[in-house]
Backbone as a printed PyTorch tensor [residue, N CA C, xyz], in Angstrom:
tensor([[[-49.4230,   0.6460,  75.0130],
         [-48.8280,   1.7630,  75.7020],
         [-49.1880,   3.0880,  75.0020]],

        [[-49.4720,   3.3590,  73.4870],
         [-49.4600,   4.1010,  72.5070],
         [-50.8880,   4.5450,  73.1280]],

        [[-51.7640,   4.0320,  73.0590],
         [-53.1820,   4.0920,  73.3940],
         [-53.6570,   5.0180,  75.0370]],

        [[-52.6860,   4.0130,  75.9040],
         [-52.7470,   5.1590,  77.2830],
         [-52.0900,   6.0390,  77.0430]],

        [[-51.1540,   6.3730,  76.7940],
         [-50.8120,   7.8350,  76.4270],
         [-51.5430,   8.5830,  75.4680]],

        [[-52.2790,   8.3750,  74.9880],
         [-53.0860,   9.3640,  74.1540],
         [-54.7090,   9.2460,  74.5640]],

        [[-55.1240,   8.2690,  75.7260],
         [-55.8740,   8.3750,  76.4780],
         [-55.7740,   9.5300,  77.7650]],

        [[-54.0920,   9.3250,  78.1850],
         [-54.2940,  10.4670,  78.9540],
         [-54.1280,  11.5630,  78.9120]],

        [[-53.3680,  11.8840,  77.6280],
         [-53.2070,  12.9620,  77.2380],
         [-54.6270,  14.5100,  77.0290]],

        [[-55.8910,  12.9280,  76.6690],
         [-56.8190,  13.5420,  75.7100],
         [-57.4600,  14.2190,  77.6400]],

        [[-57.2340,  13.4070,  78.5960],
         [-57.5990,  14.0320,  79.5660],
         [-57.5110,  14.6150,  80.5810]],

        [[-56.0710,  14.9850,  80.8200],
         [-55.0910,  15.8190,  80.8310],
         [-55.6630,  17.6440,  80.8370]],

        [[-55.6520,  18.2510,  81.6780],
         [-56.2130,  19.5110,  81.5350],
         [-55.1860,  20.5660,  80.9430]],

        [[-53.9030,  20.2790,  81.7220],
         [-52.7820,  20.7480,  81.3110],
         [-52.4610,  20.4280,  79.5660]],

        [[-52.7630,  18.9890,  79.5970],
         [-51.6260,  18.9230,  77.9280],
         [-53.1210,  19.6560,  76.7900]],

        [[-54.1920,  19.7370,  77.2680],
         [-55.4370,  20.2510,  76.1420],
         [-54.8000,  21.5890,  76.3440]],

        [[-54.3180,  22.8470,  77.1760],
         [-54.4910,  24.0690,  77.2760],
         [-53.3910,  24.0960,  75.4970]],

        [[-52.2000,  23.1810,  75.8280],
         [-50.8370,  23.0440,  75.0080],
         [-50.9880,  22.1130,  73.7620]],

        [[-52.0980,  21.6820,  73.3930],
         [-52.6180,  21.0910,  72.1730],
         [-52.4350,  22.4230,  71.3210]],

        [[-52.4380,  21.2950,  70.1140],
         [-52.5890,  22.4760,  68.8910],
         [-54.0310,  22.4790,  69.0410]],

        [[-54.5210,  24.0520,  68.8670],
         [-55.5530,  24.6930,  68.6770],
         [-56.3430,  23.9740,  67.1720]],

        [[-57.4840,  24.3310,  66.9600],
         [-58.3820,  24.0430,  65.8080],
         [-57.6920,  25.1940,  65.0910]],

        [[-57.9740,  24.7780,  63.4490],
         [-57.3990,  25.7060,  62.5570],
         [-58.1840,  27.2610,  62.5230]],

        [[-57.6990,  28.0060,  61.8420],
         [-58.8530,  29.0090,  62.0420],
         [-59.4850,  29.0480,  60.7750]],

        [[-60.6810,  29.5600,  61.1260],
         [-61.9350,  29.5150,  59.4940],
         [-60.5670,  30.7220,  58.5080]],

        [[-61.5760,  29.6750,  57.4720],
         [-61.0180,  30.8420,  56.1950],
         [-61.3240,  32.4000,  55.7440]],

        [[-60.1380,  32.6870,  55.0140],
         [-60.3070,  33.9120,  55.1080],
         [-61.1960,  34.4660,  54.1570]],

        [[-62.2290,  35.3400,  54.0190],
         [-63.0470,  35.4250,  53.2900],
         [-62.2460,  36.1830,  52.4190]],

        [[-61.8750,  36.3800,  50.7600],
         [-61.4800,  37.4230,  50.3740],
         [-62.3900,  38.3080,  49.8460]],

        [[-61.7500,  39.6600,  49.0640],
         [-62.3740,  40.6610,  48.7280],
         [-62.8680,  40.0840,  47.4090]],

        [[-63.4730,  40.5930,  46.8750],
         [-64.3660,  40.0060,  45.7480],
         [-63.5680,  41.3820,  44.1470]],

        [[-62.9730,  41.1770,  43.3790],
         [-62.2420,  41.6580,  42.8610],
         [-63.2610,  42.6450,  41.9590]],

        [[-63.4000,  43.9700,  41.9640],
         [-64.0460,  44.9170,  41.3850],
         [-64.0590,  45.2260,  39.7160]],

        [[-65.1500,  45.6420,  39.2610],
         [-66.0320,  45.3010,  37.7110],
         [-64.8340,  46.3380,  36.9200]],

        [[-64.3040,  47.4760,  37.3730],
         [-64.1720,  48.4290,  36.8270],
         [-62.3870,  49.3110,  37.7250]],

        [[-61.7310,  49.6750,  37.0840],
         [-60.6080,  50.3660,  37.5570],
         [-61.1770,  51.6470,  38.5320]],

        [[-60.5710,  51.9980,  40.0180],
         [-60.7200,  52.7980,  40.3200],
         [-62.1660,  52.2590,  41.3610]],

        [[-62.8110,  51.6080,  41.2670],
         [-63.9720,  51.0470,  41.7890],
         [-63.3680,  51.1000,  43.0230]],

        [[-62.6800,  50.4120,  43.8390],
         [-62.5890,  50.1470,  45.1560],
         [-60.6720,  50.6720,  45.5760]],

        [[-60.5600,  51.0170,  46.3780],
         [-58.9940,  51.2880,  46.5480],
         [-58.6630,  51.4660,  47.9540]],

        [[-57.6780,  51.1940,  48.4520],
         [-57.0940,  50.7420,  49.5120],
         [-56.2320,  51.9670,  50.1250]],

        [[-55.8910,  52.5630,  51.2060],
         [-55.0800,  53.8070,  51.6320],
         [-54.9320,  53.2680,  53.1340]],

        [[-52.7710,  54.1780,  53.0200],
         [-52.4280,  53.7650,  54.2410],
         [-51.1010,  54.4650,  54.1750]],

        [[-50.6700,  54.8510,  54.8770],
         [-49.1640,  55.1300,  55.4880],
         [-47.7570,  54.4890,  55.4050]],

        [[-46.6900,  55.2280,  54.7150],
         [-45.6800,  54.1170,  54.5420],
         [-44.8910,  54.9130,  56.0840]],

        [[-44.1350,  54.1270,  56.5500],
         [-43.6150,  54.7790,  58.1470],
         [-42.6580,  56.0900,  57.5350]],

        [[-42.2990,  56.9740,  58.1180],
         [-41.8680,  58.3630,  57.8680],
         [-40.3600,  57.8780,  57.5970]],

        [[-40.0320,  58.4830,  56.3610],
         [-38.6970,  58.5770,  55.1940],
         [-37.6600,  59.4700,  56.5460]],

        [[-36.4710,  59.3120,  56.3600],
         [-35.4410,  59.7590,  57.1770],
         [-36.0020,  61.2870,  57.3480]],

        [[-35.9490,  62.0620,  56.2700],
         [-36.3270,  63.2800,  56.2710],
         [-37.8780,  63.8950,  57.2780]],

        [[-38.7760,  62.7870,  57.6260],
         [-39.6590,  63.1810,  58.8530],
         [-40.7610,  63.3980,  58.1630]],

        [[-40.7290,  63.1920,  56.5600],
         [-41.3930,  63.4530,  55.8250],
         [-42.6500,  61.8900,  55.6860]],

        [[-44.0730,  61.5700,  55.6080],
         [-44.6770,  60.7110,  55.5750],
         [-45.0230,  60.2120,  53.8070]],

        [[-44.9990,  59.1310,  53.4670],
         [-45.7080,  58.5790,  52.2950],
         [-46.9100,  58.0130,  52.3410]],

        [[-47.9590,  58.6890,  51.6750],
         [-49.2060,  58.4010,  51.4980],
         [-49.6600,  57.1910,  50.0660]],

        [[-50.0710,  56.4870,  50.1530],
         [-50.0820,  55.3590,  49.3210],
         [-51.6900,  55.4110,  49.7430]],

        [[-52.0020,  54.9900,  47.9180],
         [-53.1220,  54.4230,  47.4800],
         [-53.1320,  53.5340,  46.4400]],

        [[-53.7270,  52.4500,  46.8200],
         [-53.4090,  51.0220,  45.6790],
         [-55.1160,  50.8580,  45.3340]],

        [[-55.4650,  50.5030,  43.4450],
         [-56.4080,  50.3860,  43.5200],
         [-56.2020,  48.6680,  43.1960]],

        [[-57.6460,  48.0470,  43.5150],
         [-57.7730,  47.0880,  43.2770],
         [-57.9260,  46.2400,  42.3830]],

        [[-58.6880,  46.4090,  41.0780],
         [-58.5700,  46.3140,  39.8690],
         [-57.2700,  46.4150,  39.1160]],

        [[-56.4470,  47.3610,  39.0500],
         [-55.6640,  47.4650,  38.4570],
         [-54.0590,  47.1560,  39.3570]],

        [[-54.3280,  46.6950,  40.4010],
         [-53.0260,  46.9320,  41.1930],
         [-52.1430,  48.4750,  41.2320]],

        [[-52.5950,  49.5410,  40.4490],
         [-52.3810,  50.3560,  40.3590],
         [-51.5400,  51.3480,  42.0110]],

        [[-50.6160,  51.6970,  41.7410],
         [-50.1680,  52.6220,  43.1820],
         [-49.8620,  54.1850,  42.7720]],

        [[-50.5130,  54.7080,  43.4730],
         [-50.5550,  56.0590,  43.6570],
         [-49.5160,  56.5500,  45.1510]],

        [[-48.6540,  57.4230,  45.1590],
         [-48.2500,  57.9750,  45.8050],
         [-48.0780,  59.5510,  46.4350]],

        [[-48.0440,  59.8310,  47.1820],
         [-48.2410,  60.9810,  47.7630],
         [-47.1130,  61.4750,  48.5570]],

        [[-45.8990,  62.2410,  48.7580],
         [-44.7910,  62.8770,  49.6920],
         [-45.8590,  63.6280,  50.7570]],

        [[-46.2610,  63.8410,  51.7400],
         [-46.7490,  64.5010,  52.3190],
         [-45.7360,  65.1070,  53.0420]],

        [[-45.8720,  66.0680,  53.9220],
         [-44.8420,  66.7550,  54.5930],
         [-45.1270,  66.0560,  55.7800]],

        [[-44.5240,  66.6090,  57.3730],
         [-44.3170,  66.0510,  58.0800],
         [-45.5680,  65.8940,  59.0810]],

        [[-46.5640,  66.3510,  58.3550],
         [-48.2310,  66.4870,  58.8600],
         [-49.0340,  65.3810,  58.3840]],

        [[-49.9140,  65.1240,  59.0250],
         [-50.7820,  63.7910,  58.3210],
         [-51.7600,  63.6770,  58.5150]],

        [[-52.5060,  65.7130,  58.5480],
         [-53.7830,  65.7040,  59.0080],
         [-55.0260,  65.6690,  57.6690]],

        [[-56.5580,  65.0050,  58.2470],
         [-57.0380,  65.2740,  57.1250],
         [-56.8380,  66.1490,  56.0360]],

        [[-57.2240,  67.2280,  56.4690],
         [-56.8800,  68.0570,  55.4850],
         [-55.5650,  67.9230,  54.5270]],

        [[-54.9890,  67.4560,  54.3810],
         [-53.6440,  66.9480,  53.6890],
         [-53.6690,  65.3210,  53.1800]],

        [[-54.5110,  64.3440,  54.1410],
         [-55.2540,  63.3910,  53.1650],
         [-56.5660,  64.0240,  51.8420]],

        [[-57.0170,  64.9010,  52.4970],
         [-58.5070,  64.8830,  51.5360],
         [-57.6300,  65.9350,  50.0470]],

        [[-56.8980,  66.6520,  50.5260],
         [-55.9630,  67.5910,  48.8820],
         [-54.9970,  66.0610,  48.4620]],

        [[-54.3460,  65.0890,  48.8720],
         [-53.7580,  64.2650,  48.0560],
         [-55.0280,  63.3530,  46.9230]],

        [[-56.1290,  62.8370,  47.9190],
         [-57.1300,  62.5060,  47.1190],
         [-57.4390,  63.2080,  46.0870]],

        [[-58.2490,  64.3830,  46.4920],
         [-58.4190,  65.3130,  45.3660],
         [-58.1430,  65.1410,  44.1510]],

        [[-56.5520,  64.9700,  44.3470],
         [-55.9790,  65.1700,  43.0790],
         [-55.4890,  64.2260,  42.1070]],

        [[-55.4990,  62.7420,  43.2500],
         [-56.2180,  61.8510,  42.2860],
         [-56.9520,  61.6380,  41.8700]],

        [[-58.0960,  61.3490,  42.2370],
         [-59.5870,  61.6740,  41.6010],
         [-59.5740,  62.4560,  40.4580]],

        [[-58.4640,  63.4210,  40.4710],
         [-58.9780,  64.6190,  39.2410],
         [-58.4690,  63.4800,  38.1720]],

        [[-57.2650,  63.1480,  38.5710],
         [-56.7350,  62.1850,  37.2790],
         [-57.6640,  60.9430,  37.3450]],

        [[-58.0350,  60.3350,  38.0320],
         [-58.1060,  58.6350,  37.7210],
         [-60.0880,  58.6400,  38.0670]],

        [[-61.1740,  59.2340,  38.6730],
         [-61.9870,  59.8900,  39.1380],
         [-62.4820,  59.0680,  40.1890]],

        [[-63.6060,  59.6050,  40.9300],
         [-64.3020,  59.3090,  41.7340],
         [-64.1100,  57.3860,  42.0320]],

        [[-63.9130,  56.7970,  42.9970],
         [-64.3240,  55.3840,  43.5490],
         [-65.3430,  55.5410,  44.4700]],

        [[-65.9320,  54.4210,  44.5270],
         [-66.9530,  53.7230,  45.2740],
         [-66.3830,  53.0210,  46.2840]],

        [[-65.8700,  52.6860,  47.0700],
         [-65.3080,  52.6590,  48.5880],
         [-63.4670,  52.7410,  48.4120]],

        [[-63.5860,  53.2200,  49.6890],
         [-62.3870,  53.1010,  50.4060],
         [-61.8540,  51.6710,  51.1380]],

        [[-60.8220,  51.5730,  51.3240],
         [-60.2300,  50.6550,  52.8170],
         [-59.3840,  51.3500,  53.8940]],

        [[-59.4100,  51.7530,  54.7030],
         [-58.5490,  52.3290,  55.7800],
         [-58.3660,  51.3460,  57.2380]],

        [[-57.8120,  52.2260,  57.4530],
         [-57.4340,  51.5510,  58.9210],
         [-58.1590,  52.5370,  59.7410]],

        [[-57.9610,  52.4220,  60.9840],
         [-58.5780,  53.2230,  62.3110],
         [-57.4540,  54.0750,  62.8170]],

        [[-56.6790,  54.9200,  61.6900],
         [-55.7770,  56.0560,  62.3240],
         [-56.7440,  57.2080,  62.3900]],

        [[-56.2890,  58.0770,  62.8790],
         [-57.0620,  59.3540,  63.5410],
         [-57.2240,  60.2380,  62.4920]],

        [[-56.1980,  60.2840,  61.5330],
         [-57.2660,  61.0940,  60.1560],
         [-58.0360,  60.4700,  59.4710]],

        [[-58.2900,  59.0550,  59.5120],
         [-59.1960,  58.4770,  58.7930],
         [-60.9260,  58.3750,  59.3130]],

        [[-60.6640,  58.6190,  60.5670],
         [-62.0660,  59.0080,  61.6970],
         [-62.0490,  60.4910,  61.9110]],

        [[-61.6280,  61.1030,  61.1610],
         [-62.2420,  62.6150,  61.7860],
         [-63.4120,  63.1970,  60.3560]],

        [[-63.6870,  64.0100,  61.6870],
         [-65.1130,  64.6590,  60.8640],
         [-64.7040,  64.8210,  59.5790]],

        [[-63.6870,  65.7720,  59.2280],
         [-63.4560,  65.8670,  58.0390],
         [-63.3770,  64.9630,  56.7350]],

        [[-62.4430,  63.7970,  57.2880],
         [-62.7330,  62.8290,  56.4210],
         [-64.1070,  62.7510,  55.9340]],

        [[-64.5010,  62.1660,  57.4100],
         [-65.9190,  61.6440,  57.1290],
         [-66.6500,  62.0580,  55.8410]],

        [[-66.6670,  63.7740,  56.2220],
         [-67.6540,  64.5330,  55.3840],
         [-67.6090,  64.3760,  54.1890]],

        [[-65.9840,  64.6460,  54.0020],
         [-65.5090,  64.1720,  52.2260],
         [-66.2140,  63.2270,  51.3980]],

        [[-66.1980,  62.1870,  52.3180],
         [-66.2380,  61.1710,  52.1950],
         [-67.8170,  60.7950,  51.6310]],

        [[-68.8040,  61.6120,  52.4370],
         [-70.1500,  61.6800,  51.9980],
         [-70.3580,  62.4230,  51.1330]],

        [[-69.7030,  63.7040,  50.8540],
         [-70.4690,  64.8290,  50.0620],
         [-69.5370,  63.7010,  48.4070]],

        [[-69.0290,  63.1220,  48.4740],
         [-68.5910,  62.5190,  47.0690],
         [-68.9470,  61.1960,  46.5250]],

        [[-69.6500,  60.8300,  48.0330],
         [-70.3730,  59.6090,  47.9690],
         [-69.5730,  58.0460,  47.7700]],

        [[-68.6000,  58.4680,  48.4180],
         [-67.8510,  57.2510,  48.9390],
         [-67.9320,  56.5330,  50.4190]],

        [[-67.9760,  54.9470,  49.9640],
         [-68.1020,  54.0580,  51.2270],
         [-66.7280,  53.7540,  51.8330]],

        [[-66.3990,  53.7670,  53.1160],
         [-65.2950,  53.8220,  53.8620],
         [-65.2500,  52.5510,  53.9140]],

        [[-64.7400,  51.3580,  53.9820],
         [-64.3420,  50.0620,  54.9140],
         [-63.3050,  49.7690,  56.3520]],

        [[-63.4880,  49.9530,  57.3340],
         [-62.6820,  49.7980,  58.0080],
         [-61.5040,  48.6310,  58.1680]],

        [[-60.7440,  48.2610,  58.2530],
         [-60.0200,  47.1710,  58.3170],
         [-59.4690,  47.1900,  59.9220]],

        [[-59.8080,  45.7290,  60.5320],
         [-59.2460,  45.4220,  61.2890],
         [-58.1510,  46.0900,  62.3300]],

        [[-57.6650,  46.7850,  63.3150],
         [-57.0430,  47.2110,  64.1460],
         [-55.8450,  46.1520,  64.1220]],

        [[-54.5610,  46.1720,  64.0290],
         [-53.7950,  45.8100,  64.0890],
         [-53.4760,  44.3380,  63.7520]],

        [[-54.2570,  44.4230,  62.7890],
         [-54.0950,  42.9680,  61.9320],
         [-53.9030,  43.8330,  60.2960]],

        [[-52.5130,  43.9480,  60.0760],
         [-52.2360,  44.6250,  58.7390],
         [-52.6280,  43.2620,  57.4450]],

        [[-53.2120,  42.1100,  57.8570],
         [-53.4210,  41.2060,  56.5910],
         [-54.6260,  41.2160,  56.5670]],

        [[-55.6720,  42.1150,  56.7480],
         [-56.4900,  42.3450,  56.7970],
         [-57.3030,  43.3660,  55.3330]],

        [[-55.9660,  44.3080,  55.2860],
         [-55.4110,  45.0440,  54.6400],
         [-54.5870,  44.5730,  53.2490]],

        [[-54.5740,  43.6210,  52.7390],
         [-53.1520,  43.1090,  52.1670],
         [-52.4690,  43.5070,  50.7960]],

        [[-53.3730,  44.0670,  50.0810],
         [-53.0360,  44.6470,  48.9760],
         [-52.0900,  45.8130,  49.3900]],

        [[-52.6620,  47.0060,  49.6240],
         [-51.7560,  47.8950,  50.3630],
         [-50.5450,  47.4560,  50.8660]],

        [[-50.5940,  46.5460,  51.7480],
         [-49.6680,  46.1520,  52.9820],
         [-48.4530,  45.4360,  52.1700]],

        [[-49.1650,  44.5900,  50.9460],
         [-48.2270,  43.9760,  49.7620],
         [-47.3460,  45.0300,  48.7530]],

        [[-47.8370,  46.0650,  48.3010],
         [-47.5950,  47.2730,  47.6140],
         [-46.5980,  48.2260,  48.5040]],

        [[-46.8850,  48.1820,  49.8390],
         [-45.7450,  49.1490,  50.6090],
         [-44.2890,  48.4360,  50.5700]],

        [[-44.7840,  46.8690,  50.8410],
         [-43.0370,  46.1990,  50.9040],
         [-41.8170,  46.6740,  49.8450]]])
């Protein structure tokens, strides 16, 4: 009896849609960087009662978190002066991680971004574990 039921199951159009799926491939991880400051991660903590935004940067090497109060603006120009001024303290990295928010794609960024000779990484659209260092550091 065990046998026809899992004979018909297997042919069954309905019970395959409601099968468990195949697992999904593994996740490739990031490959952990030679040097502090080498690679670092940036993202948005959701806006503090006050309307005010938190800017977070986690580096990878060091688990290190950097924070930023920004005011209630969150335009490049107010990402590229929080950088700045890390960099002055901790200096220059070799890529970024961002997400696909709208100051992270504007020209401005961009430019920064070249004239200092940093590589951007995009992360995934609405898959924040994509992201996870950051995403681990905001909790």
């Amino acid at each position: 009896m065990d046998k026809s039921n899992e004979e018909y199951c297997e042919s069954c159009y309905g019970c395959q849609l409601v099968a468990n799926p195949d697992k999904p491939e593994p996740m490739i991880r990031t490959s952990l960087p030679s040097i502090p400051w080498e690679q670092i991660s940036a993202d948005f903590l959701r806006p503090l009662p006050s309307g005010e935004y938190v800017f977070t940067v986690v580096d990878f090497f060091s688990r290190w978190l950097e924070v930023t109060i920004m005011s209630k603006s969150t335009s490049a120009d107010r990402i590229v002066d929080a950088l700045d001024n890390m960099f002055t303290i901790h200096g220059l990295h070799i890529s970024i991680a961002t997400d696909y928010g709208p100051q992270f794609i504007s020209d401005t960024f961009k430019q920064y971004l070249e004239q200092n000779g940093i590589v951007r990484r995009g992360i995934t659209p609405l898959w924040p574990a994509a992201n996870g260092e950051i995403e681990r550091q905001k909790r």
